[in-house]
Structures are given as structure tokens and as C-alpha cells.
C-alpha beads as a LAMMPS data file, in Angstrom:
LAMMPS data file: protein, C-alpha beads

156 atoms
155 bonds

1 atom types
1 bond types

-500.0 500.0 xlo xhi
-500.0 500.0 ylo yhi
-500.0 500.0 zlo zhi

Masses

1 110.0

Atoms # bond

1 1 1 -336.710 139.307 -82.049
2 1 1 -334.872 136.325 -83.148
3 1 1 -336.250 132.718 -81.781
4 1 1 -334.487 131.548 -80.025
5 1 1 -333.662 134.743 -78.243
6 1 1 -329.829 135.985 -78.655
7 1 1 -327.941 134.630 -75.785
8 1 1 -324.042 135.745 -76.041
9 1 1 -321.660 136.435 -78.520
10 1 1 -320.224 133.808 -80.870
11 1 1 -317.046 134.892 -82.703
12 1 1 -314.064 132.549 -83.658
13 1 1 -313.585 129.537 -81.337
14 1 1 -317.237 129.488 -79.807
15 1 1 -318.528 126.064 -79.985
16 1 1 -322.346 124.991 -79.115
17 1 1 -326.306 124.778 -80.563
18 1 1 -326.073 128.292 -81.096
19 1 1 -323.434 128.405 -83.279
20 1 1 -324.637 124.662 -85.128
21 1 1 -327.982 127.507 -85.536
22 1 1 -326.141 130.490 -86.703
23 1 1 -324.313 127.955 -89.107
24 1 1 -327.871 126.494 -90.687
25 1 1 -329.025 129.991 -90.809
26 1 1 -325.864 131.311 -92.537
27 1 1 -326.638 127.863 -95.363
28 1 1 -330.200 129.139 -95.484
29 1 1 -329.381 132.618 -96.606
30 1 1 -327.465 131.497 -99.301
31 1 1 -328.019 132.354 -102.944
32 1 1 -326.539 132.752 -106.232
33 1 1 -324.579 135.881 -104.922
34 1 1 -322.967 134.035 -102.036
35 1 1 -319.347 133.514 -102.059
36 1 1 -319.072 131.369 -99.080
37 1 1 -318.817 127.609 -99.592
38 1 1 -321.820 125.716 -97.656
39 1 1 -321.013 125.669 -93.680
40 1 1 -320.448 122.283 -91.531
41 1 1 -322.943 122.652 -89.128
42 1 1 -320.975 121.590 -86.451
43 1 1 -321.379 123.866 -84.294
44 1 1 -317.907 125.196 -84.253
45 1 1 -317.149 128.839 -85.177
46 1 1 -313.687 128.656 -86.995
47 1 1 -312.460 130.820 -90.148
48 1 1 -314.891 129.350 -92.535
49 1 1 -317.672 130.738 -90.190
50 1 1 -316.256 133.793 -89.393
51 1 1 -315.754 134.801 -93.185
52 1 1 -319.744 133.837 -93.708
53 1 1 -320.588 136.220 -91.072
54 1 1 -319.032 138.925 -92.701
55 1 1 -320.105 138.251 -95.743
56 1 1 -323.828 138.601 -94.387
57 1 1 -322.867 141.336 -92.179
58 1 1 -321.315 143.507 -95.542
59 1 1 -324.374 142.300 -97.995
60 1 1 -326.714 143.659 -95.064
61 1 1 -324.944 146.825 -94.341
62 1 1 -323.780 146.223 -90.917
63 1 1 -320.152 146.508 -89.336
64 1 1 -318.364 143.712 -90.896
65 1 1 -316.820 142.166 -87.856
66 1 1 -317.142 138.401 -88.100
67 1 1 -319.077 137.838 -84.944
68 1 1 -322.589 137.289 -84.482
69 1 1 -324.063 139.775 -81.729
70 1 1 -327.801 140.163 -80.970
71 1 1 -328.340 142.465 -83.928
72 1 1 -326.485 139.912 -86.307
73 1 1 -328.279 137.227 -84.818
74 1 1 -331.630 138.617 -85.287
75 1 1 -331.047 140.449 -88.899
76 1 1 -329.627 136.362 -89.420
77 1 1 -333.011 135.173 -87.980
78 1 1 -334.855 137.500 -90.341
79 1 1 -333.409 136.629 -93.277
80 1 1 -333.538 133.274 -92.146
81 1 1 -337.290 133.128 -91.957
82 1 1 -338.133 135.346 -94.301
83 1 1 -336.711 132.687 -96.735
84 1 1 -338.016 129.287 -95.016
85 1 1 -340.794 130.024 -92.742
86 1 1 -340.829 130.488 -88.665
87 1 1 -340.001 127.076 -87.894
88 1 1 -336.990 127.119 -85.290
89 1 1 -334.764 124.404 -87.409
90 1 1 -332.501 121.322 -85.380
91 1 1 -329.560 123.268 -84.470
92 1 1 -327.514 120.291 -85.805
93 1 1 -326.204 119.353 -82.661
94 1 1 -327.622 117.255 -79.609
95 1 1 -327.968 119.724 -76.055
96 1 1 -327.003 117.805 -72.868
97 1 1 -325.966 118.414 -69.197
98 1 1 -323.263 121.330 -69.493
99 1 1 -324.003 122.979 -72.314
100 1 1 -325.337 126.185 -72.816
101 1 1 -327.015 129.047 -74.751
102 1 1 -330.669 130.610 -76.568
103 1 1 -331.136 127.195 -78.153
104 1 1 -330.906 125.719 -74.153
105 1 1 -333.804 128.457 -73.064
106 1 1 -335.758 127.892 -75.808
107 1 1 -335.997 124.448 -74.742
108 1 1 -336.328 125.205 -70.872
109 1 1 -339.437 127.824 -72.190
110 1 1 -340.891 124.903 -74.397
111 1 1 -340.474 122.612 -71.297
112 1 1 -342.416 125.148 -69.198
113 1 1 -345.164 126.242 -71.196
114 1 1 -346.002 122.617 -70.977
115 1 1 -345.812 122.357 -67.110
116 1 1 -342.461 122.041 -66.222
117 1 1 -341.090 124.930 -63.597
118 1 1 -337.453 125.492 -64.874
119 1 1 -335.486 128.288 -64.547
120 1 1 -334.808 129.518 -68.056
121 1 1 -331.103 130.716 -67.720
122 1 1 -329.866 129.011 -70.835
123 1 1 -327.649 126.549 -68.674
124 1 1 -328.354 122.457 -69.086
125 1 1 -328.267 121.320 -66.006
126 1 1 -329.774 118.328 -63.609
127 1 1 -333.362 119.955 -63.602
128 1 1 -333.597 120.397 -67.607
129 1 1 -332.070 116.845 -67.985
130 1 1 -335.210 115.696 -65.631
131 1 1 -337.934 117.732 -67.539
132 1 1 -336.633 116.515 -71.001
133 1 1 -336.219 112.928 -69.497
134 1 1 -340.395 113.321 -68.384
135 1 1 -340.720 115.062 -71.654
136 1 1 -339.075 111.779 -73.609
137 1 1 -341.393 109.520 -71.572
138 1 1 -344.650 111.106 -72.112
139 1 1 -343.801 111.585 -75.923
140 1 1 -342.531 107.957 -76.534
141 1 1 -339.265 109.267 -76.948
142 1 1 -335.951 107.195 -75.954
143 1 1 -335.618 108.735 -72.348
144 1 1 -331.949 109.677 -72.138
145 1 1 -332.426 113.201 -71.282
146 1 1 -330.749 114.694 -74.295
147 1 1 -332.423 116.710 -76.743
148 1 1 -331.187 115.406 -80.521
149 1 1 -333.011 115.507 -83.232
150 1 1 -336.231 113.265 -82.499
151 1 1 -337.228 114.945 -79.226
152 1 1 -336.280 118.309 -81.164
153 1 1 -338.324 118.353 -83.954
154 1 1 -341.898 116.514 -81.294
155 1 1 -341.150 119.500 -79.375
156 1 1 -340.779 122.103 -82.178

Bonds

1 1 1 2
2 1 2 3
3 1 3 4
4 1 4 5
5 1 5 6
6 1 6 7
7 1 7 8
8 1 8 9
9 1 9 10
10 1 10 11
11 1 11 12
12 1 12 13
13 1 13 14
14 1 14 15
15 1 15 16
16 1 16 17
17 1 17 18
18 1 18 19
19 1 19 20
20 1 20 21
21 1 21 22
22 1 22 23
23 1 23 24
24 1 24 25
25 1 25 26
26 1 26 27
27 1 27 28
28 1 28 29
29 1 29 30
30 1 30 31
31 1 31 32
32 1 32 33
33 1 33 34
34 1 34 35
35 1 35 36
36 1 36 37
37 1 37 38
38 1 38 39
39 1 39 40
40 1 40 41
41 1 41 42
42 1 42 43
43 1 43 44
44 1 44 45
45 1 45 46
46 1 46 47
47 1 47 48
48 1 48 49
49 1 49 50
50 1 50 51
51 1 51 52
52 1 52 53
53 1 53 54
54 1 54 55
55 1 55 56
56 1 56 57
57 1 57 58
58 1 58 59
59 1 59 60
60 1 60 61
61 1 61 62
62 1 62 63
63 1 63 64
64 1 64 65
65 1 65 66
66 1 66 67
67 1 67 68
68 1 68 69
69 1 69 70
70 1 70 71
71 1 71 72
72 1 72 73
73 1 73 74
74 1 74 75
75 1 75 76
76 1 76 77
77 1 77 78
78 1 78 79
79 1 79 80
80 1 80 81
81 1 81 82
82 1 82 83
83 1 83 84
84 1 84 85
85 1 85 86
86 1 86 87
87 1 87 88
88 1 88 89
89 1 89 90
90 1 90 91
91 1 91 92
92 1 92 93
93 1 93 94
94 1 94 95
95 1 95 96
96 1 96 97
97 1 97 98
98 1 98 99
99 1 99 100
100 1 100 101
101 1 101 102
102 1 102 103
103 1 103 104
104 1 104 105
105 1 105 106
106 1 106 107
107 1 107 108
108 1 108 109
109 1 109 110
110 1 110 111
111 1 111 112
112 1 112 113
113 1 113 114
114 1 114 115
115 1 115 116
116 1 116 117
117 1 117 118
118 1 118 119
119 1 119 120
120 1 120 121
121 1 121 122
122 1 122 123
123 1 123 124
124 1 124 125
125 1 125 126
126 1 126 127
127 1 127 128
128 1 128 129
129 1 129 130
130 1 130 131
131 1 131 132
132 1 132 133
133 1 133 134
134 1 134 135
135 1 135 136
136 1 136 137
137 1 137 138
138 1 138 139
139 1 139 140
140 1 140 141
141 1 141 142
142 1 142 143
143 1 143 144
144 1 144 145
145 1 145 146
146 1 146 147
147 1 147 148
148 1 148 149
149 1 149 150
150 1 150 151
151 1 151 152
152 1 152 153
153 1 153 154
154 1 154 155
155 1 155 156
């Protein structure tokens, strides 16, 4: 099973971590054979996106329908760290209050395996802020209670 775990379905217009993740995976899988120009990770699932998926989906045998379910997302993950190792990259975008997703509860399960006593429903709010703020403090990170890049790659 994929790390993070699958969380919903991301097809055309999704926006979040977990696409910015599905779009670094989709870069990581490429290779000589790869028709698909190198993905934005911006964590934006337009056309560009959409046509990588089903690229991967068709080279992997799978139903070729642009959107990444759970067993996209973990055949991605595979590939993924098959390739590079099973290090859980930066999804490429900072996760704050209000947003939500696999790369959220990753975070909140990080948070708790250290003491913290979150919930791990995937959803940013008030409690995870707190928890990353404590985790910021303790790690000599900047405090704000966002998880970007720094306090991404201390905790992973």
C-alpha cells in the first residue's frame, strides 16, 4: 500500500498535496519511452495531468481512464519507489488550515507517533495547525503552523 495511503479520487480539476504527489510521481516514472512532457507540480490536475495518467495507466495495463484511484495511486507509488527509494518526497505544495487529503494523514500519523493525539481524518484543521506549530518549535522550525518544505523534509 501506497504511503501516503490513497485518500480520494483525483481526476481533472482536483487541486491539493495529493495531486502536487501524484504529479512528482508521474515525473519520477518517466523514461526514454515517455511521451508526456515533464508535469508542473502544482498540484493542479488539468489536461496535461490527465493525459500522464493515462499514459501510465495504458503502459501498466490498467483501464486507461485519466484518474488516479487507489489502485492507480498505489501501482504509481510502486513504480515510484521502485525507481527512487521509499522516501515519501515534498508533495510540492505547502498543507495549511483547510486543506485536505493522504498527504494531510500522513502528517497527522507522523504528528502522533511522536505524541501528538490527532484524529487522522485527512482534514487540516485547528488541532493539526497546533501539533505542527509544537512540532515547528521543538524542531527549530519557523512556527507558522504550515507544513512547506523545511518542516516536511525534518519530519520525513
Amino acid at each position: 500500500m501506497a504511503i501516503p495511503a490513497y485518500y480520494s479520487l483525483i481526476q481533472n480539476g482536483s487541486t491539493g498535496p495529493d495531486v502536487a504527489l501524484v504529479q512528482t510521481w508521474l515525473n519520477g516514472v518517466r523514461d526514454s519511452c515517455t511521451w508526456y512532457p515533464e508535469l508542473t507540480v502544482d498540484g493542479r490536475f488539468g489536461t496535461k495531468s490527465e493525459n500522464a495518467v493515462k499514459e501510465f495507466q495504458l503502459k501498466n495495463s490498467m483501464n486507461m481512464d485519466g484518474k488516479v484511484g487507489a489502485n492507480t495511486w498505489n501501482v504509481l507509488y510502486t513504480k515510484y519507489t521502485a525507481k527512487h527509494g521509499l522516501n515519501v518526497p515534498y508533495p510540492g505544495v505547502v498543507l495549511r488550515s483547510g486543506t485536505a487529503g493522504g498527504t494531510v494523514r500522513l502528517v497527522q500519523q507522523k504528528l502522533n507517533s511522536l505524541g501528538e493525539k490527532l484524529t487522522t481524518d485527512g482534514k487540516y484543521g485547528a488541532s493539526t495547525v497546533a501539533a505542527v506549530q509544537r512540532y515547528q518549535r521543538r524542531n527549530g522550525l519557523t512556527a507558522d503552523g504550515s507544513v512547506g518544505k523545511a518542516t516536511w523534509e525534518k519530519m520525513f
